[in-house]
Structures are given as structure tokens and as C-alpha cells.
KOLNUTOR-395406 format. One record per atom (N, C-alpha, C): x, y, z. Coordinates in steps of 0.05 Angstrom, whole numbers, plus 5000, padded with zeros to 4 digits. Example, Ala and Ser with C-alpha at 12.3 -4.5 7.8 and 13.67 -1.06 7.14 Angstrom:
2
526448865156 524649105156 526449345156 525749555142 527349795143 525850015157 
! end
This chain:
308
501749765000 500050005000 501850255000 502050454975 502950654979 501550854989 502551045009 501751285021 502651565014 500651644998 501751954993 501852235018 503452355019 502652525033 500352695035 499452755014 496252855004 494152705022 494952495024 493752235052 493252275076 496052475080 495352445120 493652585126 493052585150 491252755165 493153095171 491053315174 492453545165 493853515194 493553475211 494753455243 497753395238 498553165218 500053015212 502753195201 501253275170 502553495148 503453725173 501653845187 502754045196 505354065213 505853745227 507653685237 510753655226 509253595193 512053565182 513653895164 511454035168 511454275154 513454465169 512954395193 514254675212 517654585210 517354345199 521454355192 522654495180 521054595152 521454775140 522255035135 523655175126 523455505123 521355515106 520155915098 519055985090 519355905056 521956015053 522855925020 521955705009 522855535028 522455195015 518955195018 518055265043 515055195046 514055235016 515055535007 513755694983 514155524955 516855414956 516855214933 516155044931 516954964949 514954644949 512254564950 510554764967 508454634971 505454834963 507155134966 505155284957 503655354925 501455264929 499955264898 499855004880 499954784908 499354534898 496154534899 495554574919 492254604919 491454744941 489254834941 486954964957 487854924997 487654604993 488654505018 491154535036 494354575017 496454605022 496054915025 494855085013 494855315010 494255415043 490855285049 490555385077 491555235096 493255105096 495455045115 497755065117 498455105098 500055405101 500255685111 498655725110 496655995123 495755955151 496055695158 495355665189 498855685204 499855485196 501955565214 503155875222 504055845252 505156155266 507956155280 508756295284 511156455290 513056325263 512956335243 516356355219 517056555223 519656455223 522356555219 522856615186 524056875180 524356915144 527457105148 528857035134 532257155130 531157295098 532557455091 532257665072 533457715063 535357585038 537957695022 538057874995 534957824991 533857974960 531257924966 530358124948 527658184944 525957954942 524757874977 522557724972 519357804980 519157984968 516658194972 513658034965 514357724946 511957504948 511057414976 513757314985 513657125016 512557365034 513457635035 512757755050 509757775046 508457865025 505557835017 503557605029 504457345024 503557135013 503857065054 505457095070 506556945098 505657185115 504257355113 504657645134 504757675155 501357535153 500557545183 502257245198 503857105190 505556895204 507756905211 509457155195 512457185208 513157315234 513457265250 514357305278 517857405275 519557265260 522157365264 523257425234 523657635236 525457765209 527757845212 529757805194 532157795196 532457875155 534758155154 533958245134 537058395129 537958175110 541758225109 542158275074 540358515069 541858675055 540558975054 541559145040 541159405038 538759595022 537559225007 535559344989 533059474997 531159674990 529659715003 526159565004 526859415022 525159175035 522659315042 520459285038 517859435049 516759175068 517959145100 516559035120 513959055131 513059305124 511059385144 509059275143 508359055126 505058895126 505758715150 508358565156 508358405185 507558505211 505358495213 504158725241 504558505258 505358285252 506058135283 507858015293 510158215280 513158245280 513958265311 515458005329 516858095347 519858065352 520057945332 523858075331 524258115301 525658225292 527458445270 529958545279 531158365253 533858455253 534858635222 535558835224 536859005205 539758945203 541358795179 543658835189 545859035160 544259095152 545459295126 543859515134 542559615151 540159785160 540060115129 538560195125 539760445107 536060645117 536360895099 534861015114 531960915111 531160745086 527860625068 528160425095 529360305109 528860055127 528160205143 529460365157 529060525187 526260675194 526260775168 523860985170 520060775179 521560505171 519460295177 518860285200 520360305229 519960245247 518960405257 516160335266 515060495280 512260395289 511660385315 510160165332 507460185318 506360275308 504260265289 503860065275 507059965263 506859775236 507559505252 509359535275 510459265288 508659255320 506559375329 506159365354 506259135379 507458935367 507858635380 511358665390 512958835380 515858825375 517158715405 517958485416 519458505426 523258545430 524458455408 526958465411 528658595375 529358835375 530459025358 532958995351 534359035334 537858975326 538059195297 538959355311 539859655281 541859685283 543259445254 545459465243 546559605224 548559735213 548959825195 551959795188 552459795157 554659655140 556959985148 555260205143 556460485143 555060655165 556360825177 555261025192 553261135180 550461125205 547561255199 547361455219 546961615216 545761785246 541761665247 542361415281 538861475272 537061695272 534561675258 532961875267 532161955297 532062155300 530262265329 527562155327 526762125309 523461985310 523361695319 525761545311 525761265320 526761215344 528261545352 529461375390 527861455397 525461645388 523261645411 520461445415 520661225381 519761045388 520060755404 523660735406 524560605418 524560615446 525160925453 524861005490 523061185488 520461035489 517561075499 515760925504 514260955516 512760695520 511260585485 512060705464 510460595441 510860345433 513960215439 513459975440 513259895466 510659775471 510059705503 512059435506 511559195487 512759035495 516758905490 517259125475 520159125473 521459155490 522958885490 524458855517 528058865514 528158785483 531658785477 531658885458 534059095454 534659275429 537059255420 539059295401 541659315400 540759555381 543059715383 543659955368 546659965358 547759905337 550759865332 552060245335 550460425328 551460625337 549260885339 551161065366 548161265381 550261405387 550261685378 552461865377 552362075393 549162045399 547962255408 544662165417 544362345438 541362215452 539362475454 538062545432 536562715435 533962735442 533562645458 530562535476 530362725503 527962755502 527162885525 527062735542 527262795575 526862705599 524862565601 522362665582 519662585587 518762335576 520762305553 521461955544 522761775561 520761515569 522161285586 520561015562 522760885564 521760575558 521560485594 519360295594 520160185618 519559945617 518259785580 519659495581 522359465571 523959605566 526359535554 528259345579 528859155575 531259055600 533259055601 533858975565 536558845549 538059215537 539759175534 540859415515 543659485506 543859325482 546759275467 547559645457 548559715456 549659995441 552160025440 551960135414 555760265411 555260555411 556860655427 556961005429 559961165429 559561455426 562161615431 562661755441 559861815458 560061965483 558761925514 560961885527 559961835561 557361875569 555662175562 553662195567 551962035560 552161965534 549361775527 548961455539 550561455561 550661195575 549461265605 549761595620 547361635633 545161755630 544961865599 541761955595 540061635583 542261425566 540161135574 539460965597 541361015621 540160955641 537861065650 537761395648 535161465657 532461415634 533361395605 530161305592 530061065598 531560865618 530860555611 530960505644 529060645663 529560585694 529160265689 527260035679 527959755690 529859615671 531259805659 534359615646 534859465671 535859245665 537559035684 540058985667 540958895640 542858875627 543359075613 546159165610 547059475590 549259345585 549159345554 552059365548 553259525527 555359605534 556859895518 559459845496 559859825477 562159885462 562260185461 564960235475 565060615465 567260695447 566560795423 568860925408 568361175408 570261345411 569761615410 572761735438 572562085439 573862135461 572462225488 574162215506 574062185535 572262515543 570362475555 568762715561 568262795594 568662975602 567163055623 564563015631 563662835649 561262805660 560762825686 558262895701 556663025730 556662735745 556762725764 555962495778 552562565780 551562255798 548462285792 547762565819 545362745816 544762915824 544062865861 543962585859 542262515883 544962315895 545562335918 546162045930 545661835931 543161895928 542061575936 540461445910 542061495885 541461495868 542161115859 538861025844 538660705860 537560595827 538760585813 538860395780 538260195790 535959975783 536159665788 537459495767 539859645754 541959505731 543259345754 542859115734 544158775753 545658745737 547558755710 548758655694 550158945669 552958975676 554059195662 556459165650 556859145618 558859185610 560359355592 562559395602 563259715591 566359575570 566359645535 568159535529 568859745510 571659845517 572760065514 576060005500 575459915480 577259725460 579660005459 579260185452 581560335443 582860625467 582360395490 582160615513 582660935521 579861035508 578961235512 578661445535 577261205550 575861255579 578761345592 577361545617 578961595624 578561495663 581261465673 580461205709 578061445718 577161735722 575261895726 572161845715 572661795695 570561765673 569161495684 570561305687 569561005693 568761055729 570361175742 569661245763 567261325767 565761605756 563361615755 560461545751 561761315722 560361165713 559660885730 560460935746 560560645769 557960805791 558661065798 556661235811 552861125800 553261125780 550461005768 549060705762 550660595780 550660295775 550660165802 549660305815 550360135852 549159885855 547559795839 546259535848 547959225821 548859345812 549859155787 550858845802 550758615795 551658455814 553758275792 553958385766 555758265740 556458495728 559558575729 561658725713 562758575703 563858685676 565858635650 566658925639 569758935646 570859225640 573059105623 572759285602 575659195584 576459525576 578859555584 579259845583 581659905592 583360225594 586460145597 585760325632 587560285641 588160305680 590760435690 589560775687 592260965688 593260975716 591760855728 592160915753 593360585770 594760545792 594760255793 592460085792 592459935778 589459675781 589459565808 591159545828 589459575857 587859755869 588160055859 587260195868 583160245852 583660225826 581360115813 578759935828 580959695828 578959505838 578359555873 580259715887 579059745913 576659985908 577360225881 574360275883 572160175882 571960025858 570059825848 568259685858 570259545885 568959395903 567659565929 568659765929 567359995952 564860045941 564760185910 561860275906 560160035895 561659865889 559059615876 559159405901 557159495920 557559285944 555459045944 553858965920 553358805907 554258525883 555758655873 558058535862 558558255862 557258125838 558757805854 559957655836 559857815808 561757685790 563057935776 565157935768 567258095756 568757955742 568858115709 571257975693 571658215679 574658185664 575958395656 577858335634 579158575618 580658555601 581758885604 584058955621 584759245637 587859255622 588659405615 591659475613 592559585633 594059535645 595159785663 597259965657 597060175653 599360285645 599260655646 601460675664 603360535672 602360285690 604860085696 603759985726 604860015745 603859875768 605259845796 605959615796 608959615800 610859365804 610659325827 610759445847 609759475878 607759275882 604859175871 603559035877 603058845857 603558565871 603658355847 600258135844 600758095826 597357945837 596057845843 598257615874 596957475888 596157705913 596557915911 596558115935 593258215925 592958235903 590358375885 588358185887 588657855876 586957705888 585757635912 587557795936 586657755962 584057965967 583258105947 581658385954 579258305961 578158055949 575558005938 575857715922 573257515934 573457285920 572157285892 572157525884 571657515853 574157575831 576757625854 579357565834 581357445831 578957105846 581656895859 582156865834 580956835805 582256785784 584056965760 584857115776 585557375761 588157315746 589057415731 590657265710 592057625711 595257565709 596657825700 598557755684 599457905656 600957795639 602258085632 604758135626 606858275632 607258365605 607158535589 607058685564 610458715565 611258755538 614158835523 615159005539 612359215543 613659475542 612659625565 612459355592 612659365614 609659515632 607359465611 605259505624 604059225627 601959285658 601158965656 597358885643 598458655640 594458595623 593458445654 591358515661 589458425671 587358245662 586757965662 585457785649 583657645664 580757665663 579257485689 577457435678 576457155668 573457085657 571656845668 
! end
């Protein structure tokens, strides 16, 4: 007895369907008949990647794509997926950007705005990002934010997650204040070293549990990071990669003073100059978050700090 698939029960088909991507679904099975057609149309949450113009699948899958992912530059017209909760841009240009906007995605939980070349985003999209317009967006990445031109009066307060690359100090405490229930921040900073205020209040109480600051071409300056620690009192996971003008004992005895929560720490610090004066079984003794601390001795007599 042969068994065609046209045979099984749709319970069956549908089981074997969801293996599938959208592409293949579309070649293979769409416009065999009536039947394949509306079951097709039943399955929910696909996943669709985007390398050229597939403006059919988009048509034809709308109301079913849940995750988009869209890696080239062409300009893609998303906006019929109204039940879009993650999107990724990773060629982002300005015809993609101008899409976003909680109107067209109101489901959006998790955002990624990439771009191949420097964009300045729009002011219209950080104020749809830190506002309550997307209610349910909880993770964003922004590959670069140069500048934060948002009023005070803008808060996200589902945002939790928050990847960004920036180039100026400030815009790492004006996103703490649009994002009071951030719990994770993390920072790539390129750019130079700026003067910034400590927070206005003492008792100034971020519920950020998770902070990392990665400062590849060390910029920052031991002041600058100093402050920036002022805004973070509850954090209970640091990751600093950054250079340490000052001795790295003296660092980490701040560190551990103002983050008295603290219970994991890892790093990637230059020190330099250093202190030959303190070696780093003396530094591991500070805190049992640097029994594993690793120090490795540069050419040219500055030391690396290594802890993961």
C-alpha cells in the first residue's frame, strides 16, 4: 500500500511542515492545491532571512512571520508584518529605518539596528524605541548612538536588554535614565573621553544587575569609569575591558567599595603605567571575585589584567 502525503491527516502534514523555512514551504508546497494553500496559512511564528527581494513571501506569509532577519541594503517594504516580534536589520539604510514604527510592528519585542556604514538614527525612531510605544520591547541593540536627543519625558520601561555602541559618556547616563527597568547594558565606546556630572542625588538606586563597559581603544578615562560606576550601585555582574592609568589595585578597591553587590567580575584592563609594587596574588586577596585573576606582563612593561 502506497501512502501519499496528500493522505495524511492535516494534524499530521502540519507536523511535518514546521521543519521547513518559509522559502522551501513556498516552493514546494505552495499552489499545489486549495488545501496545502490553507495550511500553510495556518501555521505561526516563521522565521524569514532576507537576502533579495522577497516581497511574494512577504505578501503571501504576513500575518505568520514573527522573526525577520533582513541582510541586505535593498529597500525591503516590511510593514504588512504587524505581528513582528523580533527584527533584525543588518545592512540597516534610511527606506528600512523609517519602517519602524510601533504602528506597523506593535507586537515588537526584541530590535537589532545594524548598519554596514555610519547612519545617524532618526530622532523619531529613539523616541519610538524609549517610549512606552513599543509596550512590549524588551531587547534592542543599536550598533551606533552618537547622540541622545530625547527628552526626559521619554522612558521605555519594558526595555531590559540594551546592546549599544556610542562616543560619548553621556549617552550611557541619559540611557540609564530612559530605561529605569534596564537590568542588562551593554556598551562598546568609540569616541573621546568627556567630562561628565555624577548622579544629582546620592542615593541614586538603577536596578541594573548586569554591566558591561568595552572600551577597546582606551578612551575612557580611570575618572570617567569612576563616575560611571556612581550610576550602577546595584549591578551584581561587571565586565570592564579598558586601559588603568592609575594602579589596578587601586581601581578595583574602588569598584568593590561602590559596587557592594558585586558578585561576578571579569575583565580585560591594561595597566599602564603599572605598579610593580603590587603583584597579583596581593590583588586576588581583595575579593573572592579575583581568585582567578590572571596578570600577563606586556614588552613594554605594562601589565594585562585577564579574568573570565
Amino acid at each position: 500500500m502506497h501512502l501519499r502525503l496528500e493522505d495524511l491527516p492535516n494534524e499530521i502534514i502540519l507536523e511535518v511542515l514546521v521543519y521547513f523555512d518559509i522559502p522551501h514551504l513556498h516552493q514546494s508546497f505552495w499552489g499545489l492545491n486549495q488545501r496545502f494553500n490553507t495550511l500553510l496559512q495556518t501555521l505561526k511564528n516563521l522565521s524569514l532571512i532576507i537576502e533579495k527581494d522577497e516581497s511574494s513571501l512577504i505578501e503571501i506569509f504576513s500575518r505568520q512571520i514573527a522573526h525577520l532577519k533582513i541582510d541586505t541594503s535593498k529597500s525591503i517594504d516590511f510593514t504588512p508584518l504587524f505581528n513582528l516580534r523580533s527584527l533584525e536589520l543588518c545592512q540597516a539604510n534610511g527606506f528600512q529605518l523609517e519602517q519602524i514604527r510601533a504602528e506597523h510592528m506593535p507586537n515588537l519585542t526584541n530590535l537589532i539596528i545594524q548598519t554596514r556604514f555610519y547612519i545617524l538614527l532618526p530622532s523619531e525612531i529613539l523616541r519610538e524605541i524609549f517610549s512606552s510605544a513599543f509596550q512590549y520591547l524588551h531587547q534592542a541593540t543599536l550598533n551606533r548612538l552618537d547622540a541622545f536627543p530625547i527628552s526626559t519625558k521619554f522612558q521605555s520601561f519594558s526595555l531590559h536588554t540594551l546592546h549599544v555602541t556610542c562616543s560619548h559618556p553621556n549617552v550611557i547616563i541619559q540611557l540609564l535614565s530612559a530605561c529605569p527597568n534596564l537590568s542588562c547594558f551593554h556598551i562598546t565606546f568609540f569616541g573621546q573621553n568627556h567630562h561628565i556630572l555624577p548622579p544629582s542625588s546620592p542615593n541614586y538606586d538603577h536596578p541594573l544587575e548586569k554591566f558591561t563597559l568595552d572600551d577597546p581603544y582606551h578612551r575612557l578615562s580611570h575618572d570617567t569609569i569612576q563616575i560611571l560606576l556612581l550610576y550602577i550601585p546595584n549591578v551584581k555582574y561587571l565586565f570592564l575591558k579598558c586601559r588603568c592609568r592609575v594602579p589596578f589595585i587601586s581601581l578595583m578597591e574602588n569598584i568593590f567599595q561602590k559596587l557592594e553587590k558585586l558578585e561576578q567580575f571579569e575583565c580585560d584592563i591594561l595597566e599602564s603605567p603599572n605598579d610593580q609594587m603590587v603583584n597579583v596574588e596581593v590583588i586576588q586577596q581583595l575579593n573572592e571575585c579575583l581568585y582567578n585573576l590572571e596578570c600577563i606582563k606586556q614588552n613594554d612593561g605594562s601589565r594585562l589584567f585577564l579574568l573570565e
